[in-house]
N, C-alpha and C positions, 0 to 999 in steps of 0.2 A: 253194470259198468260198461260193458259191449256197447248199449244202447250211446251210451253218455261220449264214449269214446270216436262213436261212426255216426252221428247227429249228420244234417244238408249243411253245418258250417263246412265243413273240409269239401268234401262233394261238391254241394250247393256253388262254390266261391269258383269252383273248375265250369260249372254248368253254364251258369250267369256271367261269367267276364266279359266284360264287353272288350271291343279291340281297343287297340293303342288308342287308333286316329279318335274315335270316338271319347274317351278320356284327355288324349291333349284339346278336343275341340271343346270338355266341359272347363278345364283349367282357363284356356284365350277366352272363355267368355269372361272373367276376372280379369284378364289383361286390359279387355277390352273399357270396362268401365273408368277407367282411369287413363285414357288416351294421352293428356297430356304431358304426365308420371311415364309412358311406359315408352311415347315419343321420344322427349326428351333422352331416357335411358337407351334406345335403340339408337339415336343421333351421337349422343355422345360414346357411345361403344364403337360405330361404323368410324368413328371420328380416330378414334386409339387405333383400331383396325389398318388405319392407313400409316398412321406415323408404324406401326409393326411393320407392313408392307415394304416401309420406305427404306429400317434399319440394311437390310443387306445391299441395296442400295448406296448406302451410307458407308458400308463396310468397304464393298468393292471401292470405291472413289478414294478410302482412305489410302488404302492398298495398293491402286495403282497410282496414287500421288506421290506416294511414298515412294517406290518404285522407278517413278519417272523422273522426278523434281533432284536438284541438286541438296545436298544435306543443309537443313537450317534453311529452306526456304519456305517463307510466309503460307504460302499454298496448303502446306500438310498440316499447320494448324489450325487452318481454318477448316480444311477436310475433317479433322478431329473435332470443334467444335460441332460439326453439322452432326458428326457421328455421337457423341452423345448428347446432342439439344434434340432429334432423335427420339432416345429411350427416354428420354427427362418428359418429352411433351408427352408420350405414350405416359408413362408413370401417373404422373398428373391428370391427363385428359382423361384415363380407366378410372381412378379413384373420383372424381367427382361425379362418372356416369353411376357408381355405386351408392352415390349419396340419394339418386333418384330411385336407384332398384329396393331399397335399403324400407322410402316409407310406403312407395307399389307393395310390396310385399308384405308387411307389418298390415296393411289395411286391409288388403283383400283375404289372408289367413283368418283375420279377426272373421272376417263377414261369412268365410267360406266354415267356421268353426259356428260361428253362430245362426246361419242358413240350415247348415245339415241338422242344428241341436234343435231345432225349432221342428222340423220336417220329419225327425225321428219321435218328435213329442207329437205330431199329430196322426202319427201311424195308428192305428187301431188296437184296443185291445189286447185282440187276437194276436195279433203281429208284436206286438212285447212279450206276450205269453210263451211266445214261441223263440224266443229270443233270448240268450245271455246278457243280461246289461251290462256285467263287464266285458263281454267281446263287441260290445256295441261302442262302448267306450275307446275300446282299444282301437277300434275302424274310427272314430272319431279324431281324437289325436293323430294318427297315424297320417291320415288324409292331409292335415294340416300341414304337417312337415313332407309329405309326398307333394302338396304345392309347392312348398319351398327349393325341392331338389329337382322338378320336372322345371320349373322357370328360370334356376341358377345354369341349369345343363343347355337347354337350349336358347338364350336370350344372352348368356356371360359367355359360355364355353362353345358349344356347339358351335351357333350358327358364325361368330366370329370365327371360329379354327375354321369352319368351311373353306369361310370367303379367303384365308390367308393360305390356306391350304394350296387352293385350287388359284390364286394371283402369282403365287411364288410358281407354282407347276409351269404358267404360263408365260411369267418373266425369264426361268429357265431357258423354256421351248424359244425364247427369241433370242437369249444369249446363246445354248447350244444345245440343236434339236433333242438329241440322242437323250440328255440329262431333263429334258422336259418331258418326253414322251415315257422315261422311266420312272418319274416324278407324280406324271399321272397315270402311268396306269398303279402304281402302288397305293397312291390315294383312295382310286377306285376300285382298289379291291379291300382295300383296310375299311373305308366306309360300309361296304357290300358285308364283309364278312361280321362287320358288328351288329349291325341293323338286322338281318338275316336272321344270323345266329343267334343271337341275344332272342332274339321274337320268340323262335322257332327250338331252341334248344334249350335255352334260360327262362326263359317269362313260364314254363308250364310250372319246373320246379318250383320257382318264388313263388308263384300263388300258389301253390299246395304250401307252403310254408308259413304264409303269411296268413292262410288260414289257421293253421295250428297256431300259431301266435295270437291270434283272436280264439282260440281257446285256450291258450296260459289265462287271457284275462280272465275270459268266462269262467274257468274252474276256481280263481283266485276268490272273483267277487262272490261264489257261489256257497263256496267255503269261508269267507271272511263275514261276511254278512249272516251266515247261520251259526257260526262259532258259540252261540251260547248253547245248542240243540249239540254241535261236536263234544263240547265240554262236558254235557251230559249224558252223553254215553259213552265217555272216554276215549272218541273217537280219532284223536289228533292224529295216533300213528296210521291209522287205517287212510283219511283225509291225505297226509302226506306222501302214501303212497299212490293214491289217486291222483294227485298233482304230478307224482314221476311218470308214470302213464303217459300222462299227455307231451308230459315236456322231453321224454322219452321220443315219441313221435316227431316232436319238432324239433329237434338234437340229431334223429337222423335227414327229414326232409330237409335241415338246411346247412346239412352238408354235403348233401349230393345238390343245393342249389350254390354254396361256394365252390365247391368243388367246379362246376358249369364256367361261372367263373372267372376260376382259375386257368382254365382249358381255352377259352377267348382269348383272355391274358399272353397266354404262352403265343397265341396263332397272329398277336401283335406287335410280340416284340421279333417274330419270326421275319411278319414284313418288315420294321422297323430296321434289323441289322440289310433287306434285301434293298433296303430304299437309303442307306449310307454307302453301302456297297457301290450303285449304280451312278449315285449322284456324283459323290469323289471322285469314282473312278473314271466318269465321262469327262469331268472336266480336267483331269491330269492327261485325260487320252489328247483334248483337245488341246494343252499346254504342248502336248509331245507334238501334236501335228504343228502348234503353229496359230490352231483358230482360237485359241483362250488366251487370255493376259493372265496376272496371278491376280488383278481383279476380280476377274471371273471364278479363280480358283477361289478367293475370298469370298466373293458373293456365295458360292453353291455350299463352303464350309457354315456362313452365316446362318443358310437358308436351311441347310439341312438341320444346325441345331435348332431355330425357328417350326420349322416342319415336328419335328422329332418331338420337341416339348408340345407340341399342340395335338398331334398326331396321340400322345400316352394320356395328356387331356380328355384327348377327342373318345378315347379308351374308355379311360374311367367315369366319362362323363355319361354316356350310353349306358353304361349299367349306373351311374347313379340314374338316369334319366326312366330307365326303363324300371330298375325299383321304385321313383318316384310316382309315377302311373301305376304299377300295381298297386301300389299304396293307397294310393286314391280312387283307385276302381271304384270300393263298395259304398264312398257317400258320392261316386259320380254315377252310378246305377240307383241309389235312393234318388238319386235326382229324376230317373223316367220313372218311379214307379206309383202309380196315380194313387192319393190315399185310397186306403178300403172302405173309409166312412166320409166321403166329399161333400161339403154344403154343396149347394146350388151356388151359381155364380151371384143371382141377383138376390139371394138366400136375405131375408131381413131379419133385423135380431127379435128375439123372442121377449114377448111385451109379458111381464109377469100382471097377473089379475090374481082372484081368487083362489087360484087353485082347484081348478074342476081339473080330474082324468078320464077322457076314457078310451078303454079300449075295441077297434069295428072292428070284427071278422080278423082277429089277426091272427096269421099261418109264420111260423118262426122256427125256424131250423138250426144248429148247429149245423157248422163246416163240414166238423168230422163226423155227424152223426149220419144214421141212415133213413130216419123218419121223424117227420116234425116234431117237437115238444110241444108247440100251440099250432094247433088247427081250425080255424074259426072261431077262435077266441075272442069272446067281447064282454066287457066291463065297464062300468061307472061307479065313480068315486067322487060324492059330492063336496063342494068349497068348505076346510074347517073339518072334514070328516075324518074320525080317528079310524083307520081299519087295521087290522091285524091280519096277514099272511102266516097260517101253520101248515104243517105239512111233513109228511117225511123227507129226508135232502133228495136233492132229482126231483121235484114233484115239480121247481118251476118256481118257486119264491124268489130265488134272488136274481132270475132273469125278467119276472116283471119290473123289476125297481131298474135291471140292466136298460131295458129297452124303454123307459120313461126318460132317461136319459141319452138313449140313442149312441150305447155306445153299441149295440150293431144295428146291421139292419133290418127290415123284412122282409119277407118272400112273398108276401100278401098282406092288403089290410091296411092301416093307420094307429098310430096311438095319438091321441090330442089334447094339448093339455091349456086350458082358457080358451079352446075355439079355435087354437092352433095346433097344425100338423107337425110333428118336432122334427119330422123330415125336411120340410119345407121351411127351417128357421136357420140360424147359425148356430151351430153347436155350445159354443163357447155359450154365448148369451143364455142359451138356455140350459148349461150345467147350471150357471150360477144360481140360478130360482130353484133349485134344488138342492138342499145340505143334508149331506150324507154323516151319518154316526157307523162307522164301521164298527166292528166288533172286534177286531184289531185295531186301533187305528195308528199308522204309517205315520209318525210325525218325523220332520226336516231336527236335520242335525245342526240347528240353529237354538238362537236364546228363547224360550218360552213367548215374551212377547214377540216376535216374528212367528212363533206354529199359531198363536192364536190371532196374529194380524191378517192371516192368511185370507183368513175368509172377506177379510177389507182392507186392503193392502196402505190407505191412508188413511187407516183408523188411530185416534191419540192417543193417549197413553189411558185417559181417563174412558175411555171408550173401552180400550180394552181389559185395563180393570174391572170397572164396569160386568163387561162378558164372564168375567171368570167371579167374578161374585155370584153372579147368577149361576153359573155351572159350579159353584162350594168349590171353586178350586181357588180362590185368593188366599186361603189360610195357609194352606200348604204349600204354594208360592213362596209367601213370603217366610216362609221356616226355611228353605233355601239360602245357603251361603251370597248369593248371587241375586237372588229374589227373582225378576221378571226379565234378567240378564243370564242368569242361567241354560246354558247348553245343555239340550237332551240326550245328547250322543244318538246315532246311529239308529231311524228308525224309532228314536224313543227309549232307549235301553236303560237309562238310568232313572225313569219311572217307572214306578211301580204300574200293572194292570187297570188298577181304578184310577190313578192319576191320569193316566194317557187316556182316559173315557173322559172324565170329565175335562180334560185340554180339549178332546177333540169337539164336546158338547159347548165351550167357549164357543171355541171356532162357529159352531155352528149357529150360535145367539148374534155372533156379531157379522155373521152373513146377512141374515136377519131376511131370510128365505121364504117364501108362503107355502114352498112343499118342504118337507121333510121326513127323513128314513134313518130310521133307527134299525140296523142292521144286525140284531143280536146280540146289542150295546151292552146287553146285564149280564150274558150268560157266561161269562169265565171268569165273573168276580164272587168273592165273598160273600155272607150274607149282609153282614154290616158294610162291607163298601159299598155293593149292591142295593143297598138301602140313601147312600145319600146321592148315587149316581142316579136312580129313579125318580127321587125328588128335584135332581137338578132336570131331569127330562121332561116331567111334568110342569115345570114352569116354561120349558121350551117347548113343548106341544102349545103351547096355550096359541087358540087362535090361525094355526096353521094348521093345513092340511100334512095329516100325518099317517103313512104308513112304517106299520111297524113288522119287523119280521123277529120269529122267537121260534124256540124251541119248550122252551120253560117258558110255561102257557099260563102261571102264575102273573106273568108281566103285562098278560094281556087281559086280564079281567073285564078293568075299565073301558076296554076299545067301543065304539059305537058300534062296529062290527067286524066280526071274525071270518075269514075267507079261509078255508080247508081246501087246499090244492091237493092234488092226486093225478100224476100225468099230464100233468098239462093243462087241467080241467079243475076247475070251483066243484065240488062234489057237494060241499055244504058251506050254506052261509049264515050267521045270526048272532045274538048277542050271547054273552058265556054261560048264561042262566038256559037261554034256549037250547043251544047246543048240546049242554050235560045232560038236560034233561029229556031230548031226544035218543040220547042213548047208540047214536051214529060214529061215524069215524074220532069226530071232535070227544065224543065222550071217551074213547079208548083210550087215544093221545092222553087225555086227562087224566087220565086213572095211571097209566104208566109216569105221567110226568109224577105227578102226587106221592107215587107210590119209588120213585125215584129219589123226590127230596127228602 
């Protein structure tokens, strides 16, 4: 549980931050694509920005209209129209500039949700291995809405409070110094201490926070998704005390990250009462000398509540702003991090032929391990040929079928498959000439015909019937409530073991592949499912290159020939009759399997 507890997510997220600047320059490059959208929306906000500027303005002229003008004269009405046609035009001119922030935003979240989900799907292997899918999840969403609050704070709030901020400080300084020069230095210290502080005191908490918040996901989806294995060991209360654990952690880190805060907060509203204090009372000072009208007084009362609401704005928007960038950090950090398995650029897609394998000299290491599993390793597998991979587990079986697929890479050597290097193709292109029969097989929590469309995504209906005929799965389709509309739930869950073999055997008929790898497709079934799950594979061997991987070496009888891994290395090769009767590794395995059934 330690382990599970102190993983590189909490760590890792402190190690890896990248800075602000670096996060708001990945956010503006989404601004940027939509120039006219974001144009538009910055023209019409500087536009509102001025009618804001203009109201104390407006105030004062009322003020001293009123003031100077005989009672009932035309003058002061018309002063009052301009003072509120004013806030009408701001009203209006702000609301329309939202109309344009409104589909900038809707478009680039979509694109910025659907980029990272694409970028995460090409990451390697290894790197989902390593990885919680539901904290992966939860950095996904999260990002999305961390665009939404870094763009609201500085393109709505921010940079307009600036400009009015620092226009008012200025229009001050020309009605009367003392209240300008007190004006700006409060501004400049209110911006300083937010920016600053927030960076430097704030931002380390929330990301330790927001890591543990990517492990609520992770420990959720980790437990939610194995809940049939909890239910069998009666594990719920133990599970739920393991979710307290974590959320225990994040209960306290993000309190001591509101807490932070709250503590900003307080040192805001501090300047806030020091910036009413200076402003008022400069310009009562200047009514008592003589240098202020009550215009003046009007304007600086205007200006200050102007100042004051933008100024708590300007507050809250910074720590939205700066939560909004951490938020977005880890799919703006997925964005420098080069896949670990890259085509080539000029990479061409892989031409399916015959299906020849073979393996030069190849040297193949695990990450974590400390000495190669293959070290000049070389094999041929001829077009059409049935081989059988046995072995004890570790020996390297189900990393030959890994790296025929390329889902790592080498450290030496080639695999080639038709005459081509699968390094030097596109990946994509050439998973497809390969259909995998897992031994579990992972189906989508979709309707039966979509897990089995999978394999040909505009296959008809009669097509995909079709496949599940062949794989003896259309009978027990259609005994289904729902028939070929029926939901799998979760992974598959509400089929039974040998259903979800013969779905996955569909799938792989209507791939309609020339390699294919039977991954230990029979070993966790029945003997009579196993019996029709067999026959539906032997009509899908037909004609394709097939390797097969087993442990129950009964399935492998038929094979053209038997490959016996041990280390890394073929120790024996031949057909099942040879083999036994060599009386070598293969025949051991056999006697134990036999002596097993």
């Amino acid at each position: 549980m330690t382990d599970f507890l102190e993983d590189e997510d909490e760590t890792g997220a402190r190690k890896r931050a990248l800075s602000n600047r670096q996060v708001l320059g990945f956010v503006a490059r989404f601004w940027k694509r939509r120039p006219v959208l974001f144009g538009l929306g910055v023209g019409l906000t500087l536009v509102a920005v001025a009618f804001d500027l203009a109201l104390p303005y407006a105030s004062g002229y009322l003020v001293d209209t009123v003031a100077t003008k005989p009672r009932g004269d035309g003058q002061a009405w018309s002063a009052l129209a301009i003072f509120v046609g004013v806030y009408f035009a701001f009203a209006v001119v702000r609301n329309i500039a939202h109309r344009f922030w409104i589909p900038l935003a809707a478009r680039n979240m979509e694109e910025m949700t659907n980029e990272s989900f694409a970028k995460v799907q090409a990451f390697s292997s290894d790197w989902h291995a390593d990885s919680f899918a539901g904290a992966t999840v939860r950095k996904l969403t999260r990002a999305m809405w961390g665009y939404d609050s870094v763009t609201d704070a500085v393109t709505i709030w921010l940079g307009p409070g600036v400009i009015v901020l620092i226009g008012l400080s200025i229009a001050m300084l020309v009605r009367q110094p003392l209240a300008g020069i007190i004006s700006l230095v409060v501004v400049a210290a209110y911006l300083t201490v937010n920016l600053v502080i927030t960076e430097r005191y704030v931002r380390p908490s929330n990301l330790k926070s927001n890591a543990l918040d990517s492990k609520i996901g992770g420990a959720l989806a980790d437990a939610v998704t194995s809940n049939p294995t909890v239910k069998s060991f009666g594990a719920e209360t133990r599970e739920a005390e393991r979710l307290a654990q974590v959320t225990a952690q994040w209960r306290d880190a993000v309190m001591v990250t509101w807490n932070r805060f709250t503590d900003v907060w307080l040192g805001q509203n501090l300047l806030l009462v020091v910036l009413q204090a200076g402003l008022t009372g400069a310009m009562v000072w200047g009514w008592a000398q003589g240098t202020a009208t009550p215009g003046d007084v009007a304007f600086a009362i205007t200006a200050f509540m102007l100042m004051s609401g933008y100024l708590r704005n300007l507050g809250e928007n910074i720590r939205m702003l700066q939560k909004g960038l951490d938020d977005t950090e880890d799919v703006a950090a997925w964005t420098r991090l080069a896949p670990q398995i890259a085509d080539d650029p000029n990479a061409p897609d892989f031409q399916s032929g015959p299906g020849a394998i073979e393996f030069k000299d190849v040297t193949f290491r695990y990450k974590a391990a400390g000495a190669p599993l293959y070290d000049g390793f070389s094999l041929k597998i001829a077009p059409g040929e049935r081989v059988a991979l046995v072995g004890p587990t570790g020996s390297g079986k189900s990393t030959f079928v890994k790296l025929i697929q390329r889902l790592h890479d080498l450290q030496d050597g080639a695999v080639v498959i038709d005459g081509q290097d699968v390094s030097r193709v596109k990946q994509a292109s050439l998973r497809r000439a390969i259909a995998v029969v897992p031994q579990d097989p992972a189906l989508f929590h979709r309707s039966l015909f979509e897990n089995i469309a999978y394999g040909k995504p505009d296959a008809t209906r009669e097509e995909v019937e079709d496949a599940a005929i062949k794989a003896r799965a259309h009978d027990f389709i259609l005994r289904l409530p729902k028939g070929y509309d029926t939901l799998v739930g979760e992974r598959g869950v509400k089929l039974s073991g040998g259903e979800r073999q013969r779905v996955a055997i569909a799938r792989a008929f209507l791939a309609d592949a020339p390699i294919l790898v039977l991954d230990e497709a029979t070993s966790s079934l029945d003997v009579e499912t196993e019996g029709h799950v067999q026959e539906a594979a032997e009509a899908l061997m037909e004609g394709r290159t097939t390797i097969v991987i087993a442990h129950r070496l009964s399935t492998v009888r038929g094979a053209d020939r038997i490959l016996v891994f041990q280390g890394g290395r073929v120790v024996e090769e031949g057909r099942h009759a040879e083999l036994t009767a060599k009386g070598g590794v293969y025949a051991r395995l056999n006697a134990i399997s036999a002596g097993v059934a």
